[in-house]
C-alpha positions in Angstrom: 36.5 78.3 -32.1 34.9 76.0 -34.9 32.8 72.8 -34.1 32.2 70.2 -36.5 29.0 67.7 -35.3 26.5 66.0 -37.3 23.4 67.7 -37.5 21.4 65.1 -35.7 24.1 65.4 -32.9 23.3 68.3 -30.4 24.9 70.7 -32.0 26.4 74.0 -29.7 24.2 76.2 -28.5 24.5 79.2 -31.0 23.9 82.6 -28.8 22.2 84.2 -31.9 19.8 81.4 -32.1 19.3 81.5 -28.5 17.2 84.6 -28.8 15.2 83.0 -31.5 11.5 83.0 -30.1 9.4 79.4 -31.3 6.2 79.4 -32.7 4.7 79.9 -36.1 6.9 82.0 -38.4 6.5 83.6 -42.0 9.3 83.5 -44.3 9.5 85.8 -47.3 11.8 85.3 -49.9 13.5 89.1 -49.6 14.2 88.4 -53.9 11.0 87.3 -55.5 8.1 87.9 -52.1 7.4 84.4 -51.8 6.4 83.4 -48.8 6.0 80.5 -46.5 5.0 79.6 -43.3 6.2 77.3 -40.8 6.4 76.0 -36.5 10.4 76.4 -35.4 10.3 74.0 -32.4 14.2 74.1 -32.7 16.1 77.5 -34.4 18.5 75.5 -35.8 16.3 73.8 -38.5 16.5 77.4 -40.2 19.9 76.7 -40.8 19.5 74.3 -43.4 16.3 75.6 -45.2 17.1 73.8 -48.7 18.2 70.9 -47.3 15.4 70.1 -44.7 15.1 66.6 -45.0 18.8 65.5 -46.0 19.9 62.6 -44.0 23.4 62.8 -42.5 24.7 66.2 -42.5 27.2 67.9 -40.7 27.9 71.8 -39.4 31.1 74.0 -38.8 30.5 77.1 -37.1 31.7 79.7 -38.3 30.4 82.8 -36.5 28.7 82.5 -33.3 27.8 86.2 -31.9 24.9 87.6 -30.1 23.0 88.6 -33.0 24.8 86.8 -36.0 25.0 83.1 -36.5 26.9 81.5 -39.4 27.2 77.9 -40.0 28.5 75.9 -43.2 26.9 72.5 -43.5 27.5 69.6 -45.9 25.2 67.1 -46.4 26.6 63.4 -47.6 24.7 62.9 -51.4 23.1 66.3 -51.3 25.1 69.3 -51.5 25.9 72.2 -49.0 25.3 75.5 -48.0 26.8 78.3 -45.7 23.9 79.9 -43.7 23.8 83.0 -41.3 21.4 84.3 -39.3 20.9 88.0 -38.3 18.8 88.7 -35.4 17.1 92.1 -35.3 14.8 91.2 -32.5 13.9 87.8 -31.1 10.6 88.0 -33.5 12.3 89.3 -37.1 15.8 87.6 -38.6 17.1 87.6 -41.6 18.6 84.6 -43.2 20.9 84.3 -45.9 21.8 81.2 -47.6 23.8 80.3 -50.7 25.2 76.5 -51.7 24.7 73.5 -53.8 21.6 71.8 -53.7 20.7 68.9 -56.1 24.0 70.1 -58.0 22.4 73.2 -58.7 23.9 76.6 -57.2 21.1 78.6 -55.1 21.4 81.7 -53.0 18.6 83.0 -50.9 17.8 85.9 -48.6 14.5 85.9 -46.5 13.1 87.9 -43.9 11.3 85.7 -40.7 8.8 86.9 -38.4 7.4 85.0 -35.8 3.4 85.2 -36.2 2.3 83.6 -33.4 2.2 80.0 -32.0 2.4 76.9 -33.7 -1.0 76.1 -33.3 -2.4 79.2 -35.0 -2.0 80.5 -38.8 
């Protein structure tokens, strides 16, 4: 069963993202080893990655199992993407993420581990 919601709705619990611990995680681009950090309050922001701070967007689920998550998300003005999720353990996913953002294709595969709490580096 699909589900279409804007993002800023309460979107359906995804059972993969369910298992997703919070706290401080590291991302590493699984392509060129860049890396980031950042504090996931809410799993489902690492849905939309490269578009973060688009305005209205909205989500169809496309694959919602226990350890795989896979959304496709358009986001009115600035592009889409089709994201899913791969649980290995609630502490290390892998995302991969390919779309349109600022009319420019982009695909991207990172490895997450959570490092600790949000309050620590």
């Amino acid at each position: 069963m699909a589900v279409v919601l804007p993002a800023s709705a309460q979107a359906p619990s995804l059972r993969a993202l369910a298992q997703i611990e919070p706290g401080r995680w590291q991302l590493r681009d699984m392509d060129d080893g860049t890396s980031r950090s950042m504090c996931v309050t809410d799993p489902r922001t690492l849905l939309q990655l490269r578009h973060a701070t688009a305005g209205s967007c909205s989500r169809f689920v496309i694959e919602d199992a226990p350890r795989l998550s896979t959304v496709h998300y358009t986001c009115a003005g600035a592009g889409h993407g089709r994201t899913s999720i791969t649980i290995e353990t609630p502490r290390l996913i892998r995302i991969t993420t390919q779309g349109l953002a600022g009319g420019l294709p982009f695909e991207t595969r990172i490895e997450a581990r959570r490092t600790g709490s949000c309050g620590t580096t």
